[in-house]
Structure formats: structure tokens, C-alpha cells
N, C-alpha and C positions, 0 to 999 in steps of 0.2 A: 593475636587477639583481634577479633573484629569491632572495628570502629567507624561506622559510618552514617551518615545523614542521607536515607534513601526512605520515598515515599513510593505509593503506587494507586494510579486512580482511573479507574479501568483503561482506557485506550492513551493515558498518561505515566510518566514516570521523571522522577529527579534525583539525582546524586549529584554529593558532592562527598570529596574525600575530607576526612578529619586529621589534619595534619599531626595529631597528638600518638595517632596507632596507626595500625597497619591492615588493611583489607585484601583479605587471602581475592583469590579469581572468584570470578561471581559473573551470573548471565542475566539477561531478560530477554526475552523475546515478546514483541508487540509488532507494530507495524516494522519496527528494525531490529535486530538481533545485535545485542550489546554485550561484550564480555569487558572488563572491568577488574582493575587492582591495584593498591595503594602499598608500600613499603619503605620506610625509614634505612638511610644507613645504619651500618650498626655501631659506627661510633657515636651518631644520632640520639639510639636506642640508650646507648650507656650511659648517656648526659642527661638522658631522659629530655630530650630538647624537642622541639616542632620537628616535623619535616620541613624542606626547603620548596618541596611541589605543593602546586595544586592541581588538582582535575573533578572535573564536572560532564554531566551532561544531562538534558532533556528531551522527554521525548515529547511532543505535546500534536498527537493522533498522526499525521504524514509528516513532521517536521521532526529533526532533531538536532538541536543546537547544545556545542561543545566544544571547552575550554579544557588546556591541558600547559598548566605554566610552572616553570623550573625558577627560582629564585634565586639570583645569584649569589652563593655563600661569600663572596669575597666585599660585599657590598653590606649595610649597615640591616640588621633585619630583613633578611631575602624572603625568608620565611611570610613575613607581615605583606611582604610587595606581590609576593605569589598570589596570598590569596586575597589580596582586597583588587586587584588587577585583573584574576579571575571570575571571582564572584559579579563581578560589575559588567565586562563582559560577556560573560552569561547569561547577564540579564538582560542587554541591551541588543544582543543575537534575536533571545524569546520575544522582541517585544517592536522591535525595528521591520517597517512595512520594508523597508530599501536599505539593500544592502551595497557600501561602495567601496572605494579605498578612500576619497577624500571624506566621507560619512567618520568611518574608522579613523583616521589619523585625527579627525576634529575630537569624536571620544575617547581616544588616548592623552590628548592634550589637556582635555578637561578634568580627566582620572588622575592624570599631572596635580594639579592645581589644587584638586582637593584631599587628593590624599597628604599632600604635603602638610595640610593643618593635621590628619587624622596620624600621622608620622610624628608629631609631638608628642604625643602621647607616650609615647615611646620614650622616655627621659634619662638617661645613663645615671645609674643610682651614683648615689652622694658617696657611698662608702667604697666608691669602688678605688683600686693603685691607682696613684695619681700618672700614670704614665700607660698604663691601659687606659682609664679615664678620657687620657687625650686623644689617643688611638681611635675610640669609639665614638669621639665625640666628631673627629675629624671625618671618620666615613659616616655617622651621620649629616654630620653640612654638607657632604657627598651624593646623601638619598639613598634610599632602599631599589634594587633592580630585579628585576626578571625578563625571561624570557617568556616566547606564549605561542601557541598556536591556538584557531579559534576559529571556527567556521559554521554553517548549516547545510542540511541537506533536507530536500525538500521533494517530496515523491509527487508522480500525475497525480492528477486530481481533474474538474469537472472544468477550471479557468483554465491549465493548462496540461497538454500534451505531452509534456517531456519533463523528466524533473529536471532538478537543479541542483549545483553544488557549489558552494562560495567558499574561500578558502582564505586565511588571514596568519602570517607568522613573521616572526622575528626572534631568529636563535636558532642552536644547533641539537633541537629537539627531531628526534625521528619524525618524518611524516610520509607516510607511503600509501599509495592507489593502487589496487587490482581489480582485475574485469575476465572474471573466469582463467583465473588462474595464474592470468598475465600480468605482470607488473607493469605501472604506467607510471610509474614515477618521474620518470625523464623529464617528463610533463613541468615539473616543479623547478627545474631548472637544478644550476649551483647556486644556491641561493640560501644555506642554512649555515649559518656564521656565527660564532660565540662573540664576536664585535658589536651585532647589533641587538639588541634589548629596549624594553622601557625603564623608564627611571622615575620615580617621585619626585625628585629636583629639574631634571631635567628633561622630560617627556621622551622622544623618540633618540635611541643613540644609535650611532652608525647608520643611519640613512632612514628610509619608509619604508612600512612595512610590504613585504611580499603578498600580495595578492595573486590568487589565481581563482576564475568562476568558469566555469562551461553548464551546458546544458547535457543531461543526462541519455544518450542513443539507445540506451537498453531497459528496460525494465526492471531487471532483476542481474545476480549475477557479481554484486560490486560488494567489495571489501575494502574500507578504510581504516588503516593502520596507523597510530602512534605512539609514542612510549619517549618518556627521558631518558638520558644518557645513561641512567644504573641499568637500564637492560641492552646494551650495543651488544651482547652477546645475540642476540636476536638481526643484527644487522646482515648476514650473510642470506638469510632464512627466507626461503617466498613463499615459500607451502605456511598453510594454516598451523598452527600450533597447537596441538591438544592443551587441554587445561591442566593437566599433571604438571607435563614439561613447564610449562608457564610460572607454576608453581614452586617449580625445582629453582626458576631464575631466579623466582623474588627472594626466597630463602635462603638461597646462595652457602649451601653450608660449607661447599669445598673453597670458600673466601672467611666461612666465619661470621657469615652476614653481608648485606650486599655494603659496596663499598662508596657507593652514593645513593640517594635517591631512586624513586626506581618508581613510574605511574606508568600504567597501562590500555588502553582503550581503544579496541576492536568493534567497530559499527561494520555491521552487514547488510545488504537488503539487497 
């Protein structure tokens, strides 16, 4: 079923995925070419519960800023940390003249601080086993975590010559670069670790986040690739992916349903 929060306003556009359902592939084409898709585990599905991702992006006319965060299910409401971490992010990509790593870790700390009031809300019901009860109460004192990747790309334009790409993540979410064809991921180092995350209680775990920026040598030609862990079947893969295929993944019937999570998000230009 499709479920999502997508606007479009002529040389504009914004999505965000709805963690409640599942958003089959889907395109736009504007100044960048976006393909795009949201999917629930399916034991997820059967609980009828959130998904544990979130993912976003905008295009706002040469700029395109986007968030694609993995909640960690082992932590107290991943699902809530996903998207109040993304959405906030998202925002602060759209709207931030300068982009840094010490900018970024001061907004992560702060996203800290206050989601932990918005985390109350969140209240472990009264009726629940008094021994779950504890359980849930103890990874709540714990805090809600996610992982993230998060960055913008930013085409020439009349101020400058070259574009630009900024890049921000913490976690062992895909994240891949090509340049006609060629994978340039090397680029990013060993640097994608389920150790390190943010947290509500805690802000940054396992060290700062991974930054990488360069400026852009070509014009055209570039392909930015990421996806959560429910699509690694895609890991071996450097050629573009038709939409069918893509579709085979999320739906996974030869699993019965995909078996975690599963966000998509393919920027071209």
C-alpha cells in the first residue's frame, strides 16, 4: 500500500517516508533524478507496528538535502529516535548557510537534549507484566538510538563553479558514490560501524560522526546510493538497478517478506 508525505512545487519537492506503510519505487525528476522506497519487516507488518527507518529528502531548485536513519530495534522506541533525528536533520541541512562537522555534532547534541523531554512521552503503560514493565522501563533510562546518514548536494550555479557534496553518517547503513559508472566509495573509508549511533540520552555513541565534503569535477554523470541493511542483497551490485528488480527486493517474497527494514534512496544528476 502506498503511504507517504510527498509534496511537489514546480522546481521543489519533499518526502518523507511514513513509517506506518510501505512506499512501493517511485521517481521524480527535477534538477536531480530521485528514485525512492519505504518497506516494513514483515514481522513489523504482522504486529502492525512502525517501521524502525526513516528517510527524507528535498529538493529545493539546485540543492538536495537528505536523511536516511535506521533506529536501533534493540534500544527503547527506535522507531521514535529514527524519525524525530531525521526529520530534524532535514531540516537543519534545508536551512543551514554552512555546513561543518563541529556545526553537526553541536546539532546532534542539542537533538540530544531535547528529544529526551519529547522521549517521555513515551510512558511504559501501567498494565503492562511487571517484569517486561522493568525491561522497558530499563532501555527506556537507556534512551531511544539510531543511526543516520545525512548530507546535501549542491549543483553550479552563478556564485559558484563547481558543485558540492557534504556528507555526514554514523552507522552501518549503505552509503555508495559513482561517477559514470565507477564506484568511488573507497572514498568513505572503513568507517560504517553498528557501534556508533546517536542516542537520546546519550548524544553521540562510539566516537563523531564521519564526515566527508569535496567539491564536484564534473557536471553531470554522478549517482549517490543508500539503503538500510534490509536491502544488503544490493551490496555486491554497481550497475544501476532497474525499478522492477528493486521492487522484487522490497517485497522479498522468496523470505515471505523482507526480514528487517528496508529504505531506499537513489539521487542522480
Amino acid at each position: 500500500m502506498k503511504s507517504s508525505s510527498a509534496r511537489q512545487l514546480s522546481s521543489s519537492f519533499f518526502y518523507e517516508s511514513k513509517q506506518a506503510g510501505e512506499h512501493p519505487v517511485s521517481s521524480i525528476k527535477q534538477e536531480f533524478i530521485c528514485r525512492y522506497a519505504y518497506g516494513r519487516a514483515a514481522e513489523t507488518v504482522l504486529m502492525s507496528e512502525n517501521g524502525q527507518d526513516y528517510m527524507g529528502f528535498a529538493i529545493d531548485g539546485g540543492i538536495c538535502s537528505f536523511v536516511l536513519c535506521d533506529g536501533v530495534g534493540l534500544s527503547y522506541r527506535g522507531d521514535f529516535a529514527s524519525k524525530y533525528l531525521g526529520s530534524n536533520l532535514l531540516a537543519w541541512l534545508r536551512t543551514s548557510t554552512e555546513l561543518s562537522a563541529q556545526l553537526l555534532e553541536r546539532k546532534l547534541h542539542e537533538l540530544s537534549e531535547a528529544s529526551s523531554l519529547e522521549a517521555e512521552l513515551y510512558q511504559v503503560e501501567d498494565n503492562t507484566p511487571r517484569l517486561l514493565k522493568e525491561v522497558l522501563q530499563e532501555k527506556q533510562r537507556l534512551g531511544s538510538e539510531s543511526m543516520y546518514i545525512c548530507g546535501r548536494i549542491e549543483l553550479p550555479n552563478r556564485f559558484q563553479k563547481k558543485g558540492k557534496l557534504w556528507l555526514a553518517w554514523q552507522g552501518d547503513s549503505r552509503l555508495r558514490l559513482f561517477h559514470d559508472q565507477m564506484e568511488l566509495s573507497e572514498r568513505f573509508g572503513d568507517s560504517f560501524h553498528t557501534s556508533e549511533r546517536w542516542s537520546t540520552r546519550n548524544g553521540l555513541i562510539g566516537g563523531k560522526p564521519h564526515v566527508y565534503q569535496s567539491k564536484l569535477d564534473h557536471l553531470s554523470g554522478y549517482r549517490l546510493l543508500m539503503y538500510s541493511d534490509g536491502l544488503n542483497d544490493l551490496d555486491p551490485i554497481t550497475e544501476q538497478v532497474p525499478d522492477e528488480d528493486v521492487q522484487v527486493l522490497m517485497n522479498a517474497l522468496h523470505t515471505d517478506g523482507l526480514e528487517d527494514d528496508a529504505s531506499f534512496l537513489e539521487i542522480s544528476w
